[in-house]
VEXVEXGU-803342 format. One record per residue (C-alpha): residue number from 1; residue in one letter; x, y, z. Coordinates in Angstrom, 2 decimals. Example, Ala and Ser with C-alpha at 12.3 -4.5 7.8 and 13.67 -1.06 7.14 Angstrom:
BEGIN
SITE; n; res; px; py; pz
SITE; 1; A; 12.30; -4.50; 7.80
SITE; 2; S; 13.67; -1.06; 7.14
***
This chain:
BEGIN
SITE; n; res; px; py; pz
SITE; 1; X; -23.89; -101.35; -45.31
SITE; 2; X; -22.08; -97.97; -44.48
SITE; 3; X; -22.43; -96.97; -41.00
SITE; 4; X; -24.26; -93.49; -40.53
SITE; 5; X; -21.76; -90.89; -39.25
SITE; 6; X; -23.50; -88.53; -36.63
SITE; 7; X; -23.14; -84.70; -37.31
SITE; 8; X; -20.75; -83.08; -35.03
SITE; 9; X; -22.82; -81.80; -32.17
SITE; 10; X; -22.70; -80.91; -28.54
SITE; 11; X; -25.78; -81.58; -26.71
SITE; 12; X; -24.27; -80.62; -23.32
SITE; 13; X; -22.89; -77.05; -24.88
SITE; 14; X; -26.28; -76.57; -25.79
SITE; 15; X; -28.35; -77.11; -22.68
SITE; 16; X; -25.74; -74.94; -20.84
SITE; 17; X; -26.26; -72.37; -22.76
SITE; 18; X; -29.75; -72.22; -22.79
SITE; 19; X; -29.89; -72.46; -18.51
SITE; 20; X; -27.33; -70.23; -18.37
SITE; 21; X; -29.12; -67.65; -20.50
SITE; 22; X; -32.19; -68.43; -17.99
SITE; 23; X; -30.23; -67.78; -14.53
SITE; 24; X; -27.93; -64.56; -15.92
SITE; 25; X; -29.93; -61.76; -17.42
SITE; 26; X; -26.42; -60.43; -18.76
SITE; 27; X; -26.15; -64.14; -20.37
SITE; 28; X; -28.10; -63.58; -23.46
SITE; 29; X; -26.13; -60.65; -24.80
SITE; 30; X; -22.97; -62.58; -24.69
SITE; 31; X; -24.01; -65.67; -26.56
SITE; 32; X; -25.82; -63.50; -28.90
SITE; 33; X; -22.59; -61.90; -30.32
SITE; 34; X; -20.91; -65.90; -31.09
SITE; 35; X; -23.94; -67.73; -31.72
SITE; 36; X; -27.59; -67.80; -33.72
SITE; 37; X; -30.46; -70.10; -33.63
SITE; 38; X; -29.37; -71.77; -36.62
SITE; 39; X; -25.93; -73.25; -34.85
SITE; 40; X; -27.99; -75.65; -32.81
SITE; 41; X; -27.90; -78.88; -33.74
SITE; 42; X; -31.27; -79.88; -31.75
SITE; 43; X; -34.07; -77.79; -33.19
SITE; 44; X; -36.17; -77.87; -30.51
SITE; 45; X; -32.72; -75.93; -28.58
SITE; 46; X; -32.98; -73.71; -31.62
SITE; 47; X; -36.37; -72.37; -31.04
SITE; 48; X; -35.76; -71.77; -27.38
SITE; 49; X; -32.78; -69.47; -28.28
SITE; 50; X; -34.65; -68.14; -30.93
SITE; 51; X; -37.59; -66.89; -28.53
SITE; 52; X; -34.93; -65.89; -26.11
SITE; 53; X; -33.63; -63.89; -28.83
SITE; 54; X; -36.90; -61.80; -29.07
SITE; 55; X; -37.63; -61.56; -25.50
SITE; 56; X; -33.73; -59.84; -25.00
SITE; 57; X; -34.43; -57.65; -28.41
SITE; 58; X; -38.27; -56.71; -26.63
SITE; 59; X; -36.06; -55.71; -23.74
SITE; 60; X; -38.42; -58.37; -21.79
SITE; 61; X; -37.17; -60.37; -19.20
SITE; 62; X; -35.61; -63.93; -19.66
SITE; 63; X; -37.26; -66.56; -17.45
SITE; 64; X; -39.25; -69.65; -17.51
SITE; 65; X; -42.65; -67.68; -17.40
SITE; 66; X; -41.88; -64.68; -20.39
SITE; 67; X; -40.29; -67.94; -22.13
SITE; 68; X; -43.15; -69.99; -21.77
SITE; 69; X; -45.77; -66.94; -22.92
SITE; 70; X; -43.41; -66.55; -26.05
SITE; 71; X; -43.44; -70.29; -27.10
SITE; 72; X; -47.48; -70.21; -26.46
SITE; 73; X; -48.19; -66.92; -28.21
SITE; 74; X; -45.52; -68.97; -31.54
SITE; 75; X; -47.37; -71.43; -30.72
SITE; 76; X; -44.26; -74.08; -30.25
SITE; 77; X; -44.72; -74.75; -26.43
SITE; 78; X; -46.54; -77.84; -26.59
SITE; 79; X; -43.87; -79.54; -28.93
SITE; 80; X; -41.49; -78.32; -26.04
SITE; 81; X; -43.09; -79.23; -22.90
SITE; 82; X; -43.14; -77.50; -19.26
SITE; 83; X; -40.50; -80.20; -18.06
SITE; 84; X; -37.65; -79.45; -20.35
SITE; 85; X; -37.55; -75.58; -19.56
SITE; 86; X; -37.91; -76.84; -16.11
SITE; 87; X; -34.57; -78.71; -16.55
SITE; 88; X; -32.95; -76.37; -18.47
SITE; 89; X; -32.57; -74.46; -15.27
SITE; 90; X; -31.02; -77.35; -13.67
SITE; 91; X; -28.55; -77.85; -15.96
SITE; 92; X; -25.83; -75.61; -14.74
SITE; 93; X; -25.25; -73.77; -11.77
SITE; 94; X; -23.32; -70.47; -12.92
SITE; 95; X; -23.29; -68.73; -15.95
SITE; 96; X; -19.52; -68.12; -15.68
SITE; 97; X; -18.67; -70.49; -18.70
SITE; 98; X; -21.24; -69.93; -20.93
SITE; 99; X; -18.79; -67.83; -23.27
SITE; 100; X; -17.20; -70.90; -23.45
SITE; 101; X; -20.40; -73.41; -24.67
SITE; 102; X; -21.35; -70.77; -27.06
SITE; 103; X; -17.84; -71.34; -28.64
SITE; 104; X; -18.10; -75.15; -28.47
SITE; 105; X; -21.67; -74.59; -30.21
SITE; 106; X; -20.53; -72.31; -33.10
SITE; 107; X; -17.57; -75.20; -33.91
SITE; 108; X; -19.83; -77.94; -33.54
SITE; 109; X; -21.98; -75.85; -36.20
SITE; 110; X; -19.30; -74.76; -38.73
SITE; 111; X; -18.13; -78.48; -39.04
SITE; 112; X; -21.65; -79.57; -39.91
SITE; 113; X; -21.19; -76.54; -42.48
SITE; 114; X; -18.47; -77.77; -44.04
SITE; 115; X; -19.34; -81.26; -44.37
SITE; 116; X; -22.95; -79.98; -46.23
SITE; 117; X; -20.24; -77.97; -48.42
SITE; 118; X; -17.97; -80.30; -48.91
SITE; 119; X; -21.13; -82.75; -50.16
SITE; 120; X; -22.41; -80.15; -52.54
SITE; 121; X; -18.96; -79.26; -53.86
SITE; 122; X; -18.44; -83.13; -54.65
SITE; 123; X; -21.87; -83.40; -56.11
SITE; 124; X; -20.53; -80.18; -58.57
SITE; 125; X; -17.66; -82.15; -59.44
SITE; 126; X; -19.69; -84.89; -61.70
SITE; 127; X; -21.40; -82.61; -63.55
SITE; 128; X; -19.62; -82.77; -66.93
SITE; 129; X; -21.77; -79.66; -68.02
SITE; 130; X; -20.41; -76.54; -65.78
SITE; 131; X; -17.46; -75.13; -66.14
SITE; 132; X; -14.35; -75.72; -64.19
SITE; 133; X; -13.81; -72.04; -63.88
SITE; 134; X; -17.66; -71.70; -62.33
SITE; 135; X; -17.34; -75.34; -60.40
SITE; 136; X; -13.96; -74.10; -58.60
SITE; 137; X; -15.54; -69.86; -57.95
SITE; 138; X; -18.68; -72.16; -56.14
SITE; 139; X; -16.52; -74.55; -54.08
SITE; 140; X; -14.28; -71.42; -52.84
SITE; 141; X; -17.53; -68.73; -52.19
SITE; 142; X; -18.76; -71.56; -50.04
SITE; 143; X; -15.89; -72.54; -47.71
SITE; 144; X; -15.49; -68.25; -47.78
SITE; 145; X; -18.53; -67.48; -46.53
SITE; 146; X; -18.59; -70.27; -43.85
SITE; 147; X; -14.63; -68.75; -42.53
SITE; 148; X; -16.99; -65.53; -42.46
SITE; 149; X; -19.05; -66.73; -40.02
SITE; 150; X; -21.85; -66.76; -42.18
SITE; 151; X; -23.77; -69.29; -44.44
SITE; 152; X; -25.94; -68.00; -47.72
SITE; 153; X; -28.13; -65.25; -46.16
SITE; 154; X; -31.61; -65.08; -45.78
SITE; 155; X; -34.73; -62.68; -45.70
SITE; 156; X; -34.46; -60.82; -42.31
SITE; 157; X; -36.85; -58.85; -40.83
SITE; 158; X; -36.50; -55.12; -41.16
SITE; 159; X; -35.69; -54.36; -37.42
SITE; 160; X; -32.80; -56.53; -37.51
SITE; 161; X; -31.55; -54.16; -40.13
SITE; 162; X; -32.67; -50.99; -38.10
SITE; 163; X; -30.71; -52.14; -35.27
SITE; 164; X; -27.72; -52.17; -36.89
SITE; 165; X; -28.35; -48.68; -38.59
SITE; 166; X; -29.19; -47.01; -35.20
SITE; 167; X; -25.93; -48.57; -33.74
SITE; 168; X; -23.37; -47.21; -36.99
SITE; 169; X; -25.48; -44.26; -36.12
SITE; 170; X; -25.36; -43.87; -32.28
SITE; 171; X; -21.53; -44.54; -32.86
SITE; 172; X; -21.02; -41.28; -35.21
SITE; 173; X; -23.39; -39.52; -32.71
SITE; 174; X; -20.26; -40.60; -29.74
SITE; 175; X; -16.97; -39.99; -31.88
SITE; 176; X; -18.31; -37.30; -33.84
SITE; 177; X; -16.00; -38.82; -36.86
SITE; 178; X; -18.95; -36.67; -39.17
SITE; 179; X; -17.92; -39.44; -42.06
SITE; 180; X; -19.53; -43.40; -42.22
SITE; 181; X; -17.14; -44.20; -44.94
SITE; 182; X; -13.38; -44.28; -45.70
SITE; 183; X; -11.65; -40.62; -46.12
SITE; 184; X; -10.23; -40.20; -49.74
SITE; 185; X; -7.85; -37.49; -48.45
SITE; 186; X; -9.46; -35.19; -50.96
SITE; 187; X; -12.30; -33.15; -48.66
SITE; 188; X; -14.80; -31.95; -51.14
SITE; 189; X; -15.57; -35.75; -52.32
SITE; 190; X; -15.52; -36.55; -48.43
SITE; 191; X; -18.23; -34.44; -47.55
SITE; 192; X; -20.37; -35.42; -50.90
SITE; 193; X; -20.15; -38.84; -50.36
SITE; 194; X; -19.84; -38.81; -46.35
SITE; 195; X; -16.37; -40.83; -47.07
SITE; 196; X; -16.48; -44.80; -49.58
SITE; 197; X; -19.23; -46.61; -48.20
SITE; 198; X; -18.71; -50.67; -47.29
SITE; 199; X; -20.54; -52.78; -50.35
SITE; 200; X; -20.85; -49.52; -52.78
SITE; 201; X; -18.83; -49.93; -56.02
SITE; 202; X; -17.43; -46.40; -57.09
SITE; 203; X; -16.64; -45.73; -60.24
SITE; 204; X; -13.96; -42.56; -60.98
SITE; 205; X; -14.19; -42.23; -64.81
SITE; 206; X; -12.91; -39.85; -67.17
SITE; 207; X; -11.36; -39.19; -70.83
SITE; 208; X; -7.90; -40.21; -71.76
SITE; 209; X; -5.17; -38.63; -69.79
SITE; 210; X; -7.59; -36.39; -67.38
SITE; 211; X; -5.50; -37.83; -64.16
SITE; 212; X; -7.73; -40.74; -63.31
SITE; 213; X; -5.06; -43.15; -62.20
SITE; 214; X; -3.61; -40.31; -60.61
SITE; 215; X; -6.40; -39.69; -58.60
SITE; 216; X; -6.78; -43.45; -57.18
SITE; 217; X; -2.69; -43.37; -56.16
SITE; 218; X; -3.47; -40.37; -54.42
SITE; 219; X; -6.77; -42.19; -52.77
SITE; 220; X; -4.67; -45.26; -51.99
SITE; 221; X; -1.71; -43.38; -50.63
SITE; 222; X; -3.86; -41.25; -48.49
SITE; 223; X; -5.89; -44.20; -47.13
SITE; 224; X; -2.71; -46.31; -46.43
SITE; 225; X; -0.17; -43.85; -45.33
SITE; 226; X; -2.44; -41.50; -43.37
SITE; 227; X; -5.61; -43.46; -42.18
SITE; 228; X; -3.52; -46.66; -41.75
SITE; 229; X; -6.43; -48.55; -43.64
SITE; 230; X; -5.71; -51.88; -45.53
SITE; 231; X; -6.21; -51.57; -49.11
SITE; 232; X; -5.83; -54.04; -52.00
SITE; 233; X; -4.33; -52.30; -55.62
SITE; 234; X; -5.29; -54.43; -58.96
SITE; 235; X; -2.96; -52.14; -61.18
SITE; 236; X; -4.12; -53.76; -64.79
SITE; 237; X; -2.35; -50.67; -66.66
SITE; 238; X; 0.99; -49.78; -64.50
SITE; 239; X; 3.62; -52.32; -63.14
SITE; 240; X; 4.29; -52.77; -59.71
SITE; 241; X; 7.21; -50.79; -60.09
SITE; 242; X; 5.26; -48.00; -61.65
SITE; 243; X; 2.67; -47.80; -59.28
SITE; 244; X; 5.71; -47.56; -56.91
SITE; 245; X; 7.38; -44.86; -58.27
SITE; 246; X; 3.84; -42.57; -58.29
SITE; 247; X; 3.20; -43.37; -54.43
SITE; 248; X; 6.79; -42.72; -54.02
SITE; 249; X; 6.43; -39.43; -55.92
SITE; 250; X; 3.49; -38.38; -54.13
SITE; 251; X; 4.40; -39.52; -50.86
SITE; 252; X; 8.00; -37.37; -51.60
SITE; 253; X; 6.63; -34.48; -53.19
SITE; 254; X; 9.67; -34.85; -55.57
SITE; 255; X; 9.96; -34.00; -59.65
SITE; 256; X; 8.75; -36.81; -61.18
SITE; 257; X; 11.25; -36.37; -64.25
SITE; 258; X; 14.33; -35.98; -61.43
SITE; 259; X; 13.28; -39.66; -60.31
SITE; 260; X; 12.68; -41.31; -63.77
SITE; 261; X; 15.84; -39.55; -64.73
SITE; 262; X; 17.79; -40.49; -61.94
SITE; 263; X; 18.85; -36.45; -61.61
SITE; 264; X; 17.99; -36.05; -58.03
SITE; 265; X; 19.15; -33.44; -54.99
SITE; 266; X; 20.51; -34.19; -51.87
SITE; 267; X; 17.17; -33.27; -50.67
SITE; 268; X; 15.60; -35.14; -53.22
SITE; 269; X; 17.41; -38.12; -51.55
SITE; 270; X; 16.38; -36.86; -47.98
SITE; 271; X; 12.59; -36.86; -48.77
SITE; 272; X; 12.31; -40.45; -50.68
SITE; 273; X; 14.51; -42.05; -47.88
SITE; 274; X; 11.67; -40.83; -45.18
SITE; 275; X; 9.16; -41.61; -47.97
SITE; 276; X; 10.09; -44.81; -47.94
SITE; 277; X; 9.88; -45.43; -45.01
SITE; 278; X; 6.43; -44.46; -44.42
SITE; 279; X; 5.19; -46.10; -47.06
SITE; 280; X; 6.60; -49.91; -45.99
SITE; 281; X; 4.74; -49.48; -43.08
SITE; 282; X; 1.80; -48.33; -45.20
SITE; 283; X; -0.68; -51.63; -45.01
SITE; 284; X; -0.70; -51.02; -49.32
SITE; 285; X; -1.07; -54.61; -51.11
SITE; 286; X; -0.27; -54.66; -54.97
SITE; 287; X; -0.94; -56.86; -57.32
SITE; 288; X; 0.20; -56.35; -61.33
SITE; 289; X; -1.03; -59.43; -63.06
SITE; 290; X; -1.99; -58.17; -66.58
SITE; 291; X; -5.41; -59.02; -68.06
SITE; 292; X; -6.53; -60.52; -64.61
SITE; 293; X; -10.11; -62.24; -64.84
SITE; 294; X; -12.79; -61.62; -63.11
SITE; 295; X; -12.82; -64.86; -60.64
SITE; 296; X; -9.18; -64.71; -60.43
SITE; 297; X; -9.77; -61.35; -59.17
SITE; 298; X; -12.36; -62.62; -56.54
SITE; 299; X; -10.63; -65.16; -55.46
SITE; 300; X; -7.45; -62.96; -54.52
SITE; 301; X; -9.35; -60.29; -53.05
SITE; 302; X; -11.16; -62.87; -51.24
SITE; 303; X; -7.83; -64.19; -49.66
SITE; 304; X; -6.33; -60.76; -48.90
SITE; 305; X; -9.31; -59.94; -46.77
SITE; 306; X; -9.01; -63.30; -45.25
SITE; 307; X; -4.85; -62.36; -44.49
SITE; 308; X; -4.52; -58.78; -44.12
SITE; 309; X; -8.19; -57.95; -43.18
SITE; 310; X; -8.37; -55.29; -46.44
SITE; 311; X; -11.10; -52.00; -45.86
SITE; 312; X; -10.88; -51.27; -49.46
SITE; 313; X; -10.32; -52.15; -53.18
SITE; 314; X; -9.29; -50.02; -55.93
SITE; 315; X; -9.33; -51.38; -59.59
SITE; 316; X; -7.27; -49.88; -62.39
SITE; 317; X; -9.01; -50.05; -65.11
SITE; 318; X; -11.87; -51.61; -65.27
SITE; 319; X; -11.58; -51.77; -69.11
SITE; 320; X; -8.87; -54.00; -68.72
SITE; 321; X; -10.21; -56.85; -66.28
SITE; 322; X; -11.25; -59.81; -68.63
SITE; 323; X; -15.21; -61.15; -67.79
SITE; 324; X; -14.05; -64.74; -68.35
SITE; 325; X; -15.60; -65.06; -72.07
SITE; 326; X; -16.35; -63.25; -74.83
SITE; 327; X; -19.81; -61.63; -75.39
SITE; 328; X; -21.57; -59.88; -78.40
SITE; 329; X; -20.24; -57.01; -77.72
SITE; 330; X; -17.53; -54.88; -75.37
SITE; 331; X; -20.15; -52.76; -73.47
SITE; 332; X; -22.02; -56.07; -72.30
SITE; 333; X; -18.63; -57.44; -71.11
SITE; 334; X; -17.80; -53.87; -69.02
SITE; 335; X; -21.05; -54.58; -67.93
SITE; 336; X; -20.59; -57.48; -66.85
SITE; 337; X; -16.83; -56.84; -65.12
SITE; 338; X; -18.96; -53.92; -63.28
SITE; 339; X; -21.37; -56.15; -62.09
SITE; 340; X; -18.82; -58.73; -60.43
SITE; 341; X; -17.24; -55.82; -58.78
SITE; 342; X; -20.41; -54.57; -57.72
SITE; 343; X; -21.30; -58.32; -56.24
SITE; 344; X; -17.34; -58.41; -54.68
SITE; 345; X; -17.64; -55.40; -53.22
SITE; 346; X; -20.82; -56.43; -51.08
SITE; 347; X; -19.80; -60.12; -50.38
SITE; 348; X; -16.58; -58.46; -48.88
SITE; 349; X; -18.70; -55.57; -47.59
SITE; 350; X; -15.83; -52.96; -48.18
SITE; 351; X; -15.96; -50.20; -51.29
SITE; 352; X; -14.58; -51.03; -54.59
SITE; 353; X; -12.79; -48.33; -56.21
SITE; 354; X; -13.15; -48.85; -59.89
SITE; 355; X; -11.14; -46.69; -62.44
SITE; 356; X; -13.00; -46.27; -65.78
SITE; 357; X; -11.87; -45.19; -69.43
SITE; 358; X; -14.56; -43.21; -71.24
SITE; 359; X; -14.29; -42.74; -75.63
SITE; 360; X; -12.91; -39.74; -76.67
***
């Protein structure tokens, strides 16, 4: 018989936390920030936090009496008992580590994540009927979103979601930055769209030869140049070396004939040398690969956020990105491409940039 492996867990970690949390009334908002009532391997640890949680968000005080009244009124004291609060306390002295336990928690609680991934992803692997393609997309979304510090989310309550509106809010109110997104560079789209928002998928489509790709170099040069953002380039329709020579161009202010020609000033020379130079320390990431799919797509966008901690993603075009399969017809595979980008763009929670072809 195979001997049952114990999750990893620490018991210890958790009881420190929670006294701490009970002693220091600056405790809770510490712990807050690393941990959540889900990381707790004990449960009945998990619904103290939990109520602790509400008490700190109720701006009510923390201590064996407001805890008690808050596990009554949930009606989860009795499966608690007076005695275990009561040694709760007892359990540490000093709040000074508690930074510390909450750390030893949240490992304790991303192991147990991976091993429940790691178990689904094998189970996903004798299934003869999905698709390698959709089997290996699965496996790498999980083991992303647990490095994320998040598992699949849940419902949450709408003043969860408040909270963090007031606080982007309140933080515009301080800097008085006037824009919640990223600045294109060009103003009038600025102050229409208050800047690219985080999870919105932008689409910048026109005709044929209108300057659409033009456009985007422009966005991506002013965004990595000028705001020092990270952005990630899928150039499906130029080279690398093309896309090069247009930031170049731009970033120069040169003739763009002169360049491709080779027929260049002394000056010419003076502005691409300090163009140059400003643009390797740009934080611009390029990648060429022709007829990119979809998933192969989200899987390197993935891993550039992951590396270079990317605020942005431009696509060029989207025409060109293949959906993985063929479908009845081309505008349910564009549909489709949008879609993923749409889905990318919110699992990364940056904007996607997506340029777009429209028929003559």
């Amino acid at each position: 018989m195979a001997n049952l492996r114990v999750p990893p867990h620490n018991e210890e970690a958790e009881q420190s936390v929670l006294g701490a949390v009970l002693i220091d009334k600056e405790a809770i908002n510490v712990v807050s920030e690393i941990i959540k009532p889900v990381d707790f391997y004990n449960d009945i640890n998990g619904i103290i936090f939990d109520a602790m949680v509400t008490l700190s968000d109720e701006r009510k005080p923390i201590d064996i009496v407001s805890l008690t009244s808050q596990l009554k009124k949930k009606k989860l004291y009795e499966k608690i008992g007076s005695s275990y609060l009561t040694d709760l306390v007892n359990t540490v002295p000093t709040a000074a580590n508690i930074e510390h336990y909450a750390f030893l928690i949240k490992e304790a609680s991303t192991k147990r994540a991976l091993i429940k991934a790691a178990a689904e992803i094998s189970e996903l692997g004798f299934l003869e009927d999905k698709e390698i393609k959709s089997i290996l997309d699965k496996a790498e979304s999980s083991i992303f979103s647990i490095s994320q510090g998040h598992i699949i989310k849940g419902f949450i309550q709408i003043k969860e979601a408040l909270a963090e509106s007031f606080d982007r809010i309140d933080e515009l109110h301080k800097t008085g930055a006037g824009l919640r997104g990223i600045r294109t560079g060009f103003m009038d789209l600025d102050n229409t769209l208050s800047g690219l928002q985080d999870s919105n998928l932008i689409i910048l489509a026109a005709r044929p030869g209108q300057g659409k790709t033009a456009m985007a170099v422009n966005i991506a040069q002013h965004v990595g140049v000028n705001e020092k953002i990270p952005i990630g380039i899928f150039s499906l329709e130029m080279s690398q070396e093309e896309l090069v020579d247009r930031l170049l161009i731009g970033q120069a202010d040169v003739d763009a004939w002169r360049l491709k020609t080779g027929k260049l000033s002394e000056s010419d020379f003076g502005k691409l040398s300090e163009a140059m130079g400003r643009l390797a320390d740009a934080p611009i990431f390029i990648d060429d690969t022709p007829g990119i799919s979809v998933s192969e797509m989200r899987t390197k966008a993935r891993r550039l956020q992951l590396e270079h901690k990317i605020e942005i993603l431009i696509v060029d075009y989207l025409q060109l990105v293949d959906p993985g399969r063929r479908y009845d017809s081309r505008v349910q595979e564009v549909s489709i491409v949008s879609q993923s980008l749409k889905n990318l763009a919110r699992e990364l929670k940056i904007p996607v940039l997506a340029v777009s072809q429209l028929s003559r």
